[in-house]
C-alpha positions in Angstrom: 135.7 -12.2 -97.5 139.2 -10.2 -97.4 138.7 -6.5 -98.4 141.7 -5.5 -100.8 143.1 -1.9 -100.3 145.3 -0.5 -102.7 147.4 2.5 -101.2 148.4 5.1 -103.9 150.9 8.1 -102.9 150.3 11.2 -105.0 151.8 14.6 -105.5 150.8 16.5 -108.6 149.9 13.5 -110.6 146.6 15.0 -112.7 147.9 13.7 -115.4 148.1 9.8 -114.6 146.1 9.3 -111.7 142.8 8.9 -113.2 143.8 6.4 -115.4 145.6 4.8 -112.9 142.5 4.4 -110.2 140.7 3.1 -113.3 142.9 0.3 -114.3 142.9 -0.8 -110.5 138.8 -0.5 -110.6 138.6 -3.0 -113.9 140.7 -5.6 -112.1 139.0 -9.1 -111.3 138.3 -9.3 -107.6 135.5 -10.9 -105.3 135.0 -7.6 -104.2 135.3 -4.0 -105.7 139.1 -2.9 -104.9 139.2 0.3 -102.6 141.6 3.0 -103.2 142.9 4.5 -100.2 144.7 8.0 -101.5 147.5 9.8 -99.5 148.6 12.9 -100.4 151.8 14.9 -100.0 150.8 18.5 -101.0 149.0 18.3 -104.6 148.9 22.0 -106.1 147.3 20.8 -109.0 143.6 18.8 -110.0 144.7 15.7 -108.5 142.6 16.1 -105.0 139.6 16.6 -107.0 139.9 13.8 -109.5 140.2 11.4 -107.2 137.4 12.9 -105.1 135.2 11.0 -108.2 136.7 7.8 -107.0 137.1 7.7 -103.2 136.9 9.2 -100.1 139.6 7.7 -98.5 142.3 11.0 -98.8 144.9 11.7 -96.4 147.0 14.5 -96.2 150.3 14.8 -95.3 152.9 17.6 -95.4 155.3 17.6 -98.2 158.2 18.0 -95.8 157.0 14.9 -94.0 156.6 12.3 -96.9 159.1 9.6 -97.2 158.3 6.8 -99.5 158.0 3.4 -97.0 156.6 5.6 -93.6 154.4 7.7 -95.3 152.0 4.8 -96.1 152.7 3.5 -93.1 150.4 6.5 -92.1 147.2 5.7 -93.4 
């Protein structure tokens, strides 16, 4: 069976990125859907709401992120 990943860039996003991980969760799939997390610097709760969900975080420095390499990273 294929595994399906879905890659989620986050800075700061407290406010939507639970709900977010959740809607991907309820989706219909053979298998459960991971979420594979990279982060470019989050000063707020974000890191440790999504803790709950995965442990697939990577960390990248702000400076570094650009939107089509950075996922490129993980």
């Amino acid at each position: 069976m294929n595994k399906v990943s879905a890659a989620i860039r986050i800075k700061n996003e407290e406010k939507w990125i639970e709900k977010t991980i959740q809607s991907i969760q309820r989706q219909e799939a053979e298998e459960p859907i991971e979420c594979v997390i990279l982060d470019s610097g989050s000063t707020d709760n974000s890191l440790a709401i999504v803790s709950k969900y995965t442990k697939k975080i990577h960390q990248i420095q702000s400076s570094d992120f650009q939107f089509g390499r950075s996922c490129n990273q993980i």
